[in-house]
C-alpha positions in Angstrom: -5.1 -14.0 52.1 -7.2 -12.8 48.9 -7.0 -14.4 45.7 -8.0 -11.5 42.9 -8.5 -12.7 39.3 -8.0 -10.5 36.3 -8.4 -10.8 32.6 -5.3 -10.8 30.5 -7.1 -7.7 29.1 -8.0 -5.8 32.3 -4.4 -6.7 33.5 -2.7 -4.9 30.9 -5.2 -1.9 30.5 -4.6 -1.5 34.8 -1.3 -2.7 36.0 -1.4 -0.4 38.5 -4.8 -2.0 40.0 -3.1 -5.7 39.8 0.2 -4.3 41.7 -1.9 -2.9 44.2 -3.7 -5.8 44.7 -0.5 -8.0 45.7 -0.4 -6.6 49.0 -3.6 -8.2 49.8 -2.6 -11.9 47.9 -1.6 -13.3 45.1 -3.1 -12.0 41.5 -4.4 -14.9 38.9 -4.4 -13.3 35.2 -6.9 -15.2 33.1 -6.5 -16.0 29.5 -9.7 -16.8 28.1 -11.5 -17.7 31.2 -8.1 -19.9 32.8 -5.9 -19.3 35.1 -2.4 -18.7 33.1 -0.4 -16.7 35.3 0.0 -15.2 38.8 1.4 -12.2 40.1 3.6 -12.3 43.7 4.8 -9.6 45.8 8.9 -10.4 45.7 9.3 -11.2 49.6 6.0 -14.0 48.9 7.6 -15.7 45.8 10.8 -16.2 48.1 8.6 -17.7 50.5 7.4 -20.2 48.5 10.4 -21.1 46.5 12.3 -21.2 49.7 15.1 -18.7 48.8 16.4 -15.9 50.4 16.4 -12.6 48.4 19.4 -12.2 45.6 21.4 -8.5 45.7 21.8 -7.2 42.3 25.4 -8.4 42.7 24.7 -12.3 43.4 21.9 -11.9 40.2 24.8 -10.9 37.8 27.6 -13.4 39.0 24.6 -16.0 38.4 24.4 -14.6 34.7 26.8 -17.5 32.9 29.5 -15.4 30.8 30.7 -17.2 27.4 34.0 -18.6 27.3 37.1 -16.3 26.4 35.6 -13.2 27.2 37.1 -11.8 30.1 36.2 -8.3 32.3 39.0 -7.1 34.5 36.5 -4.8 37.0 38.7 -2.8 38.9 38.0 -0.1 41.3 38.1 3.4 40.6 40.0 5.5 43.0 40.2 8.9 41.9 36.6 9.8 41.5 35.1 11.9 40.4 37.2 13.0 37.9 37.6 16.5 36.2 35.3 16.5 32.8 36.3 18.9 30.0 33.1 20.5 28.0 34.3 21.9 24.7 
């Protein structure tokens, strides 16, 4: 595994460069000389935090919904539907 270090600067000039560089390790992005955050490929941050990975589905039941506001999904069945343009 290779540890790559990038200035906050350099980081946001080349994101592409720091993305790239994930597949090698993690990415440490400086501020001012420290370490102040780092930069995981997805699968490797579920590694470490010992979680499996979410669907979009189980991230949006997670989102807590205030009380009395309630969104009756249902399905639709007759799509797609005719559209009138004019």
């Amino acid at each position: 595994m290779t540890i790559t270090t990038v200035s906050s600067r350099d980081f946001a000039r080349d994101l592409a460069t720091a993305k790239k560089a994930t597949s090698a390790g993690p990415v440490f992005i400086t501020d001012r000389g420290r370490p102040a955050l780092a930069l995981l490929r997805i699968e490797d941050y579920y590694r470490l935090a010992g979680e499996k990975p979410r669907t979009l589905l189980d991230a949006m039941d997670a989102i807590a919904c205030p009380p009395g506001i309630d969104f009756p999904a249902e399905r639709v069945r007759d799509w797609p539907r005719e559209t009138e343009l004019g």
